[in-house]
Structure formats: C-alpha cells, structure tokens
N, C-alpha and C positions, 0 to 999 in steps of 0.2 A: 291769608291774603283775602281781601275783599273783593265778592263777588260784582258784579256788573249791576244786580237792584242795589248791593249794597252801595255802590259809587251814585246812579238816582236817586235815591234817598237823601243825600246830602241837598239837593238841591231842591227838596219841599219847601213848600212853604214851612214856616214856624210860627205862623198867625195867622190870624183869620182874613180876607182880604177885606179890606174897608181902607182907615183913616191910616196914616202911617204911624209905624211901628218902628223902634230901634230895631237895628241890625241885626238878625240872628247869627248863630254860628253855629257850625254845623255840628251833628252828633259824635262823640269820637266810639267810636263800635269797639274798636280794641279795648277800652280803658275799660269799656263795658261790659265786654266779654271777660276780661281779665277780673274784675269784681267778681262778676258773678261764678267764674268757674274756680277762683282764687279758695273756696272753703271745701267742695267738694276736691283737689287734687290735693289737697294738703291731706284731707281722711287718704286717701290715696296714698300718698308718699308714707304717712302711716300704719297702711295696713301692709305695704310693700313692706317696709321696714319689720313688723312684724313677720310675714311670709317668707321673709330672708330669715330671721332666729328661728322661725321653725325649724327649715330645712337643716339650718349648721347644726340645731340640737340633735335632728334626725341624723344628720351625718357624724356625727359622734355619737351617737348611740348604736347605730346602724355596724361602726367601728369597734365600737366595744361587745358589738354581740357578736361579729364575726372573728375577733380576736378569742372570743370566749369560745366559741364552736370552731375554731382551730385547734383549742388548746385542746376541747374534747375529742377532737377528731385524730390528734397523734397519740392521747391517752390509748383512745381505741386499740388504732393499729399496735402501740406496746404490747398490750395485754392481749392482742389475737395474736402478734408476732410470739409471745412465749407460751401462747396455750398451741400455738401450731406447733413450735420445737418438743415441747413435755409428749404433744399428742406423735411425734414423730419419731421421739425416744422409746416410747411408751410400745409406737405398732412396732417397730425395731428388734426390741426385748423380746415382745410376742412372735414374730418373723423367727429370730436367732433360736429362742427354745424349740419351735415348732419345729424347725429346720435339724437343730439337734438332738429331738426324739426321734426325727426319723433316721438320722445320721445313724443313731443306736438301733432301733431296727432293723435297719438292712445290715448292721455290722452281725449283729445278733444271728439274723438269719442263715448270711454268707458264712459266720461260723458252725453255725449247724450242719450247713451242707458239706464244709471243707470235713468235720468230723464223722458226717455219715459216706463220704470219699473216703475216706481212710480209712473207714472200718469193713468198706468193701471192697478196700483193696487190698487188707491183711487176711481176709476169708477169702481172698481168691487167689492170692499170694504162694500157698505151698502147689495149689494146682495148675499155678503158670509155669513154677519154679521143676516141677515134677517133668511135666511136658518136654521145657527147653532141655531141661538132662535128659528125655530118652531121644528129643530130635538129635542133638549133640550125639548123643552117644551110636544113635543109627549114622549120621554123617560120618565118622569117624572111624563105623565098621567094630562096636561094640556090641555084645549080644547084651540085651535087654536086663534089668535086673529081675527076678525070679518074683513072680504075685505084683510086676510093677502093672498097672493099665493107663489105657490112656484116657484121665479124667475128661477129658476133654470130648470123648468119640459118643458117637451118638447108642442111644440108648444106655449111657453111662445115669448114675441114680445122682449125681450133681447136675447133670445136664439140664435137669429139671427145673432146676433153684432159677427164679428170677434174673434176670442178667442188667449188668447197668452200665452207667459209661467208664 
C-alpha cells in the first residue's frame, strides 16, 4: 500500500515550469516496485526451493540413520540378552557345585561324628549293661554277682576315661 509521500508524489510537477507541456501521468510505483523486486524474489523462490531439497534429503537420511541405529540398538540388546542368560547359566553351575561340595562336607562330617557316637557308645556299652544288671538285681533283692563292681563308682580306673554325650 502506498504511503502518504508516496500519494504527493504523484502530484509533482513532470516538467520544468515555463511554456506548456503535454499532460504528464503520474508514476505507477507498484509496476516499479514489482520490476525491480521481480529478479531478486525469483533468486528467492530458488534458493527456498533449494532449502526445501535440502531439508527432505536431510530428512531421509536422517531416517535412514535412525533406522540403521535401531537395527544396531536391538542387535545389541540380542547379544547382551544371551551373554546375560550363558552369564547366568554359567554363575548357576558355579552356585550348584559350590553348594554341592558343601552338601558333601557336612555329609562327610556328620558322618564322622555319627561313627565316633557309635564307637563311644559300644566302649561304654558293657559298662552301662553291667550297672543296669546289678541295679536290677539289687531292686529285686539279688545278691550281687561274685568280683562284679560298680564300673560306674567313683574312684573306679574307667571313671577316668574321658566321658561324652
């Protein structure tokens, strides 16, 4: 839209003042504007046009690299998903053995002990057996058997022996 000098401008002279002159007519500014700005919008409209293929090639590239570093990013997780399973078979394995050498040493152990229970209770065995028969036999009003003692009484030469559960 034309400014307010640009509407007084129309109404300059177009000649110099003196002798008469044909008619002028007034300047058309638009036509003028549009000439002159007519080469530089078209490099415009060109380099827009240009500026637009950049971005669509950037955006298909942009797409194909994000397709590509998807596909690597589930390769990934595949191959940590089965090195985490192997690595979890693998502590598993080492868990299960450790657990069952110890399984075997406390077995081992508890058998030792049930074997040295036994073997202390077949040495202590005739001198329990001895005892109940002379208690038995004093309850029931038996005289004693002849050299029997009582392994048991203090100052006896077993009394001395270590004692266990």
């Amino acid at each position: 839209m034309a400014g307010f000098r640009d509407f007084l401008l129309r109404f300059r002279p177009v000649g110099s003042p003196g002798r008469a002159a044909p008619g002028g007519v007034p300047a058309d500014r638009a036509a003028e504007l549009t000439a002159e700005l007519e080469p530089p919008l078209s490099l415009l409209e060109e380099a827009e046009a240009e500026a637009r293929g950049i971005r669509d090639e950037a955006a298909r590239t942009a797409a194909a690299k994000r397709r590509t570093a998807e596909r690597q990013a589930e390769e990934i997780v595949e191959r940590a998903s089965a090195r985490a399973q192997d690595l979890r078979a693998r502590t598993a394995a080492r868990v299960r053995g450790q657990a069952e050498s110890e399984a075997a040493e406390l077995l081992a152990a508890s058998e030792r002990e049930v074997s040295a229970v036994r073997s202390r209770a077949a040495a202590r065995m005739p001198a329990l057996l001895d005892r109940v028969a002379r208690l038995v036999a004093e309850e029931i009003g038996m005289p004693p058997a002849p050299g029997a003692a009582d392994p048991m009484a203090p100052g006896h030469p077993e009394e001395t022996r270590e004692r266990g559960p």
